[in-house]
N, C-alpha and C positions, 0 to 999 in steps of 0.2 A: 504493500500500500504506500510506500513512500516514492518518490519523484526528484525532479531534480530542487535544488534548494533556490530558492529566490536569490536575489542580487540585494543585499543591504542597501543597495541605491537607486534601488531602481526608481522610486515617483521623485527621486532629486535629481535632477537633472536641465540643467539648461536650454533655450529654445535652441540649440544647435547639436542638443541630441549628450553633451558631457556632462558627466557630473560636475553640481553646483559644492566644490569643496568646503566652501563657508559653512555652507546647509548642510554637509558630511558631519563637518566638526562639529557642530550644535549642536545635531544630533547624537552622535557620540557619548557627548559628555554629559547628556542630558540624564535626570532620573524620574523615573518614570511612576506612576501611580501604580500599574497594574503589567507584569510581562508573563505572555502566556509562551512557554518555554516549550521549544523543542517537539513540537505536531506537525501533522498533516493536517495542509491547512487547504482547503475544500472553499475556494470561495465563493461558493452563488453564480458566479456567472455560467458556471457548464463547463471552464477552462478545466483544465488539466492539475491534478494536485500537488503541490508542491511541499519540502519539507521546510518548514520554517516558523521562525519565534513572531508574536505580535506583540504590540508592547504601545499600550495608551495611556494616555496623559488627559485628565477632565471624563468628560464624556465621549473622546473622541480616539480613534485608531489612528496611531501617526508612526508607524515603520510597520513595513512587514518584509522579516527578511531574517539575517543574523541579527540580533540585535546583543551588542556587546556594552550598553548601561542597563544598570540594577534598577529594580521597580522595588516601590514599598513594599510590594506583594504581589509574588510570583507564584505560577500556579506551573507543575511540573504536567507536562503533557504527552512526556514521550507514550509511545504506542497506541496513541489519540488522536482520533480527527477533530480540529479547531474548524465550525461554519459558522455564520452569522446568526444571531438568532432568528428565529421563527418567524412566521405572520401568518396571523388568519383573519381573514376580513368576512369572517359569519359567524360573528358572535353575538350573545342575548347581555353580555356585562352590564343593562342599562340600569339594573334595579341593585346589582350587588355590588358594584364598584360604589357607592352611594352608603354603602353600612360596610364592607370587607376591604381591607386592603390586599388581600391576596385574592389574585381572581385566577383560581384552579377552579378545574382540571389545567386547563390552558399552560398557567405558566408551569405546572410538576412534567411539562412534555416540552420545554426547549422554547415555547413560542414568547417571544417577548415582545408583542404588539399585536392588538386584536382590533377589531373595527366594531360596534353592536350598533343598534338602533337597526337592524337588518329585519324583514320581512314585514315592513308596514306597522309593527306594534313596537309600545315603550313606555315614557312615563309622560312623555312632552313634546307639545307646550298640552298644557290642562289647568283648566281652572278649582278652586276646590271643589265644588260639584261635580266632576267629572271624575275626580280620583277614585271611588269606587270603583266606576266604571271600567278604568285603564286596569286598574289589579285583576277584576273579573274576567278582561278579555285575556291579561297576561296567562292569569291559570287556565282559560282555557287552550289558549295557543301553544304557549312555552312549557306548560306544567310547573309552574314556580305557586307551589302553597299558598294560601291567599293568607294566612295570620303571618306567616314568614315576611311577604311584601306589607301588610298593614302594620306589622312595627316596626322593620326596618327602614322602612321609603321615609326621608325627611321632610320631603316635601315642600323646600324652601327655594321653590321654583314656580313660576304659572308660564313664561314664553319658551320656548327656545331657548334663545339667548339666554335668559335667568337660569336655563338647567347647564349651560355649558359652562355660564361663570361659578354655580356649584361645584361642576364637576374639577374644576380650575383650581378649586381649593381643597382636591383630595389627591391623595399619595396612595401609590400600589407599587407592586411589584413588576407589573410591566406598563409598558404607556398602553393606553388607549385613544379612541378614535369614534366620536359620534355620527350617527347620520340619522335626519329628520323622518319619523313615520308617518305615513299616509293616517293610516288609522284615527290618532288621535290628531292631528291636524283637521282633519275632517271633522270631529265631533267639537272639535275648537271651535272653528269657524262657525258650522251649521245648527250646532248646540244639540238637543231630539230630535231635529230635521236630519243631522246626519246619523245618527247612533240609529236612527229607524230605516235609515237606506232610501229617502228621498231621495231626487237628485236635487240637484246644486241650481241656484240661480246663477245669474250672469256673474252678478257682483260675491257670492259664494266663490264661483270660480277665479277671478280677479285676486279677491285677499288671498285665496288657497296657493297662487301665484306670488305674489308679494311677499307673504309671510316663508315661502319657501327661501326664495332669494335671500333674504332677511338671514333666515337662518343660515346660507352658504356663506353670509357675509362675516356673521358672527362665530364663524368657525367651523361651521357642521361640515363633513368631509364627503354627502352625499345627502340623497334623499330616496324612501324606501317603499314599495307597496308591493300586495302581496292580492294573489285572484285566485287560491287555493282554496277548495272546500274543503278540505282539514282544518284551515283556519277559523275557529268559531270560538263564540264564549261557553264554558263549562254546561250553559243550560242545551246549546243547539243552536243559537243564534248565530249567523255569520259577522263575521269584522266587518266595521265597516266599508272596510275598501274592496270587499270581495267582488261585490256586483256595480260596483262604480260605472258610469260609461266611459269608453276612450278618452273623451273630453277632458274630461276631470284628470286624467292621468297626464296627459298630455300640457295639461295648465302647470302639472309640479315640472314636468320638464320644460316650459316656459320660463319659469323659475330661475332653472337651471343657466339658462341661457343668458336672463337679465345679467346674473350673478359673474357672468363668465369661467365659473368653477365646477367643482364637483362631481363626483358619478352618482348614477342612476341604477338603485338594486330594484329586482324584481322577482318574485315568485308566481310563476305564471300556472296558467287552468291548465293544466295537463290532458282535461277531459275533450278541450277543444283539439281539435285536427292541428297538426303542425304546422300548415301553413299560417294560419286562425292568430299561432304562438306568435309565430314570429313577426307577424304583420303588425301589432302591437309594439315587439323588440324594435322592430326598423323602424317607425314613427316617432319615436320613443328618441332613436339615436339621430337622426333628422332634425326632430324638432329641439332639440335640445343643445345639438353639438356640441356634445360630450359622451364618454365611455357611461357604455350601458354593461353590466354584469346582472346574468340569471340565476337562479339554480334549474341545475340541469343534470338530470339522470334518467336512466332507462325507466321506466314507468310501466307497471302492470296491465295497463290499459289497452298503451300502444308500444308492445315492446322492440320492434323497429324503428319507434319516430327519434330515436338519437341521430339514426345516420340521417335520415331528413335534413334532421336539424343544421348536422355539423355543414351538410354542402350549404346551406341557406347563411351559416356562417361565413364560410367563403365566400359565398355573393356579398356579404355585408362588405368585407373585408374590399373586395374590388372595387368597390363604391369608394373606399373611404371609410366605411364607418369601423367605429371601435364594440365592440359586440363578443363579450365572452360569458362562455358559462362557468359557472363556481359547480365543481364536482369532488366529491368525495372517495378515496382512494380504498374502499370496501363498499359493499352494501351497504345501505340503509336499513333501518331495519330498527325495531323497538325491542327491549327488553324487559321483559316479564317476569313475577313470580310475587310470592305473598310478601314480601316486604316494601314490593315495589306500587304503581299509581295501576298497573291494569295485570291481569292474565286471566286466561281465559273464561276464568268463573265469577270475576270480580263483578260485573254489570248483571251476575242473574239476580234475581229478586231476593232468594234465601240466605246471599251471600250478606246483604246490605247488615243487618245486626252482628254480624262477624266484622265488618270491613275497619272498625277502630281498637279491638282487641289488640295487647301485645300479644308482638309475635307467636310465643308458649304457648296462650292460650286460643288462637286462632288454630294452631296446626292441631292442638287438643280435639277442639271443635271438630275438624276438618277430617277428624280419624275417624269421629263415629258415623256407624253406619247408615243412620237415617241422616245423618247430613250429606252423605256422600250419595246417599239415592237422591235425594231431592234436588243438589248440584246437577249430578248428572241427567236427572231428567228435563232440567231447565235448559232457556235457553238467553243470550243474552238481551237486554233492554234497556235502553238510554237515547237519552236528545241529542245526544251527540255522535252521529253519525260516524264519523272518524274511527271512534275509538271501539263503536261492535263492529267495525269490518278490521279493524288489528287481533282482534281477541277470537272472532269468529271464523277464520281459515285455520281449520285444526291441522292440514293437509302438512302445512309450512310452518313445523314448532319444531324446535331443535333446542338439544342441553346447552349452551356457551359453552360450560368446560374451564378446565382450568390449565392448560392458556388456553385461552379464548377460540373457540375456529370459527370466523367468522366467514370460510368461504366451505360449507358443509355441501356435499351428497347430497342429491334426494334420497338416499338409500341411506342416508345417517338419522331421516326426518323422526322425530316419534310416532306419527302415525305407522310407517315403513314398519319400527320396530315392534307395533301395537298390533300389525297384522303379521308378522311372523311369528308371534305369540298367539296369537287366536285369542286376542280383544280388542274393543274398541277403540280407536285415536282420543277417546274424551275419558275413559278408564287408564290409559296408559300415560294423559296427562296428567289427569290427576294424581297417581301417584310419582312423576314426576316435580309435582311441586311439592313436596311434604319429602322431598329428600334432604337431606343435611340437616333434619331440624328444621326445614323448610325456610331454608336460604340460597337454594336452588334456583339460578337464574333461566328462563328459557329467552331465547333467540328466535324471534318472528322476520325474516328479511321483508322489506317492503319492496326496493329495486335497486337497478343496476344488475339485472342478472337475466345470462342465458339460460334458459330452462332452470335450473336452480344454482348454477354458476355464476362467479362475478367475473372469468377474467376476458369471458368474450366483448362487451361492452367496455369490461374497466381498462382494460390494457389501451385500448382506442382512446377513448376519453382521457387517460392520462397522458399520452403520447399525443394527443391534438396541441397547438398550438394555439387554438381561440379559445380555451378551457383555462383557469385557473384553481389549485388547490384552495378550498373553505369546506365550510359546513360544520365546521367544529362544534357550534350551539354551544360552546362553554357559557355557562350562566342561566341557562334554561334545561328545559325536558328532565329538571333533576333525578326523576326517578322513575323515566323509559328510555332516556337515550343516555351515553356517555362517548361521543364520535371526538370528543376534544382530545381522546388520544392519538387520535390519526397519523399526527407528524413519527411519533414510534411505529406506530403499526406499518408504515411508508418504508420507513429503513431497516425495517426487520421482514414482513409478508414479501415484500415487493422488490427490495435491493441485497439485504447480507440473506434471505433464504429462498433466493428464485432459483424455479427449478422450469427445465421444459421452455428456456425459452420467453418466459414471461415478466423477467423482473427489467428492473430501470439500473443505471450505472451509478453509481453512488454521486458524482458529477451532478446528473442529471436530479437526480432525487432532494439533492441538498437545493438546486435551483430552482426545481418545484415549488418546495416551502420557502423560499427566501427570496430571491431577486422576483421571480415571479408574482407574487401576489404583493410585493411592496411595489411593484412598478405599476399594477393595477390600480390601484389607490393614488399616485402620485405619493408616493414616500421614497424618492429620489436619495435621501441621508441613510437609510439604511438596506439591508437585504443582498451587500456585498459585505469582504472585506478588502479594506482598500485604504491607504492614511488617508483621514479627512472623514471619513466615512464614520456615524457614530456606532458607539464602540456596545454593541449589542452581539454576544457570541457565546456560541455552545463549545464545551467539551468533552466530546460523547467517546466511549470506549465500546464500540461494533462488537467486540467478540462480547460483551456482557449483555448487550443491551438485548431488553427482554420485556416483553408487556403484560402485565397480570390481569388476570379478571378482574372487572369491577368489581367491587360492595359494596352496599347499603351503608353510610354512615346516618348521625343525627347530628350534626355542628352545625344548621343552619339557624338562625334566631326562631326564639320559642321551641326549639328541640325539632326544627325539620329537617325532614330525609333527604338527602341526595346520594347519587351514585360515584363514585370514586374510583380511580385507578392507576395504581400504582407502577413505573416504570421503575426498571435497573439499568445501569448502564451510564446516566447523564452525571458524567464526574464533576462539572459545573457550569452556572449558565451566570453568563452577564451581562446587565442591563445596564446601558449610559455610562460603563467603566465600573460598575460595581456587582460585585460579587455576590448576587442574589441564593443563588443556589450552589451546596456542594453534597455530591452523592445522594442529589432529591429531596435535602432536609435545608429549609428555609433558614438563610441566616441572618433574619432583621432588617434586613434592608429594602427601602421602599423606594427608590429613585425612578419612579416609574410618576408619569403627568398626562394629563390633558395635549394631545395632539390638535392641533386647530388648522382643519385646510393640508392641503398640499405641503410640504416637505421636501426645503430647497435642494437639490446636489452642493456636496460642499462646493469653495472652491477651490 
């Protein structure tokens, strides 16, 4: 894994190609904040890996190469790859950056910058009458507990702007990065005109407009909506921005335009035809002139409209327009079991006086036998649509495991196993969930998959060019999803254990997660290593790194549940020059801020 070593001088250099010896000798004798000794240093661009020392001063990367000055504090790397930190621009951070200064999963996996306000929902702008409402629709969309957001949200916000000068006076562990939700922007402006799915009047449309731009101006790094029917509040009802007309959509990317900044996230109807999709996406990048980003994955529905899609990307591209999909590097797919927010029994009627039990005495319940006939004879029911079509395909339930397989057989399925045994797929889940003391996770995939495969679909979409790595959801779906470990799952499934032809180059994998989705964003200062460049970098050891099963914690306020997952391997990660993480355990330090807008290149 080592290469040739860099040139100590190489970014010093005169416009006639010599070394600047003045700049040599500065350098030299300089002492440094922080020197990462002695790695493979992997930098984001897809270049070629080279052996060599980094060594930053402030927040900033200023040599890479030999570096022969001492830093206050040196971190020994031999047998280690040094990349930049992470980015994932689909994250939910918007309610927990606001009460947490650690915003895990995300950062315990190398990412040291996230973007949330993604998929049309948030906290802001809202007036206090309306704050019920945003928690309501968060738990129905994101899964974030409603007493969890009712005592932690401080709520010392009503516009936009007021929630980004909040966020301006909080410290994390990594920086973060806002963008404006349709959702409540709409119930802002239209007040129960929009929370009941009217449409907009002229002058509705207009401020929806203004206030968008507004927000680009005061920092927001994009603007979001979302036309997914999954998206609803807890009782059934759709988000608001679900059934919007074009119009309306079209006005936020006006916005955009005023503003002359920002990108344009969108979660589109799946249900509609791909052309239907994309005519939307290209209006969208048209009228706005600026980068538009989707999410984008195979879809149960229409499990060929990817490839559709990607050539219609390529038309985008020959236009001019800037048009990528945000795809996630496994299935999709929910996670199930009695500790968690769904599986398969949780929505029958008998289940409902079991459903607040501790754990103990839930699985107690759960053993005897007139509960277990009456489970089984049910069937599931709820307003929310979403959640009986996750729980209701028995066909596609699978153990997790421990490590995790996420890319399972259909001959691994429990149903599979339920008919080799000569029982039912709903008797063989059942005792599936009451294993381990009933902390038993199951694995529902929702898409990105051939026939029950992800690598036909995934290997495409990762190796596309109009595609960018997200989906992370750090900060939401606490306890059905946990995909914020992706960037491990990425250098372990995909790069140190591909077999057959299927995996990515370690090159290539680091640039994935790093120059790639920082350059979608406009965060030009980070996502290489490079002097000048801020000083955001992992130091990962390959032969260790290893991803563990999720589990069930209770550390969120008021004692709620989220899912968690532990990585081996990441010897330490740093943010802005300081040394957040060493061997995955948090060492105090919060140099992490408010990102506002685009992100110069140094110079």
């Amino acid at each position: 894994m080592r290469g040739r070593r860099a040139s100590p001088t190489a970014d010093l250099v005169d416009e006639g190609g010599a070394p600047d010896q003045k700049a040599v000798v500065g350098v030299m004798a300089r002492e440094f904040d922080l020197v990462i000794r002695g790695g493979t240093v992997v930098d984001g661009t897809g270049a070629e890996q080279v052996d060599a020392d980094v060594a930053v001063l402030g927040d900033r990367i200023v040599e890479v190469g030999t570096v022969t000055g001492g830093g206050r504090e040196e971190i020994d790397a031999a047998g280690a790859i040094v990349t930049p930190g992470f980015v994932d621009v689909h994250t939910h951070y918007d309610g927990q950056v606001t009460w947490e200064n650690r915003l895990s999963p995300s950062s315990n996996h190398g990412v040291t910058t996230v973007v949330m306000g993604n998929c049309g929902v948030g906290f802001a702008p809202a007036r206090a009458a309306e704050r019920p409402m945003m928690i309501s629709l968060m738990e129905g969309v994101e899964d974030i507990p409603e007493v969890v957001m009712a005592e932690g949200l401080p709520w010392n916000w009503e516009s936009f702007p007021d929630y980004l000068e909040a966020l301006a006076a909080r410290e994390a562990d990594i920086d973060f990065a806002a963008q404006l939700p349709h959702s409540p922007l709409r119930v802002y402006v239209m007040g129960k005109r929009g929370a009941e799915l009217e449409p907009p009047t002229t002058g509705d449309l207009a401020e929806m407009r203004r206030l968008t731009a507004q927000a680009i101006r005061a920092g927001a790094v994009g603007v979001s909506t979302s036309r997914t029917y999954a998206h609803r509040f807890t009782d059934g009802r759709p988000a608001p921005s679900i059934h919007t007309e074009d119009e309306e959509v079209l006005a936020l990317a006006d916005g955009l335009r005023d503003a002359g900044a920002g990108v344009f996230q969108m979660v589109p109807n799946t249900r509609l035809p791909v052309a239907e999709q994309y005519a939307l996406l290209h209006a969208i990048a048209r009228r706005s002139g600026r980068p538009v980003s989707f999410t984008f994955m195979q879809h149960e529905e229409q499990p060929g409209g990817w490839r559709e899609m990607l050539g219609h990307l390529d038309q985008a591209r020959a236009e001019g327009l800037a048009i990528r999909g945000q795809v996630l590097p496994r299935p999709t797919g929910a996670l199930l079991g009695l500790e968690l927010s769904l599986h398969p029994f949780a929505l029958n009627p008998s289940y409902a006086p079991l459903a607040g039990l501790p754990l103990a005495e839930k699985v107690a319940a759960l053993r005897e036998p007139q509960t277990r006939r009456r489970l089984l004879a049910e069937t599931p029911a709820h307003p929310h649509a979403f959640f009986t079509h996750i729980v209701s395909d028995l066909e596609r339930m699978f153990v997790l495991g421990d490590p995790p397989n996420y890319n399972p057989a259909a001959s691994d399925s429990i149903a599979a196993r339920a008919r080799a045994a000569g029982r039912s797929p709903a008797e063989e889940i059942y005792e599936a969930l009451l294993a381990r003391d009933g902390h038993e996770i199951l694995y529902r995939p929702l898409g990105n998959l051939v026939g029950a495969r992800f690598e036909g679909s995934g290997r495409d979409l990762l190796g596309h060019d109009l595609t960018v790595l997200a989906l992370g959801d750090g900060g939401a779906h606490y306890s059905t999803i946990c995909d914020a470990a992706y960037p491990t799952y990425l250098l372990t499934y995909w790069m140190r254990d591909a077999t057959d032809g299927r995996g990515v180059t370690l090159a290539h994998a680091v640039r994935l997660l790093t120059f790639e989705p920082a350059r979608a964003m406009g965060f030009a200062d980070r996502g290489r290593i490079a002097a000048g460049m801020r000083a955001d970098l992992n130091v990962l050891d390959l032969e260790r790194l290893h991803l563990h099963a999720p589990r069930a914690v209770y550390d969120l306020r008021a004692g709620g549940r989220r899912l968690v997952q532990r990585a081996d391997g990441y010897v330490a990660t740093v943010k802005s020059g300081a040394v957040t993480y060493r061997e995955g355990v948090h060492t105090g330090a919060l140099p992490g801020r408010l990102l506002r807008g685009a992100q110069s290149a140094p110079a």
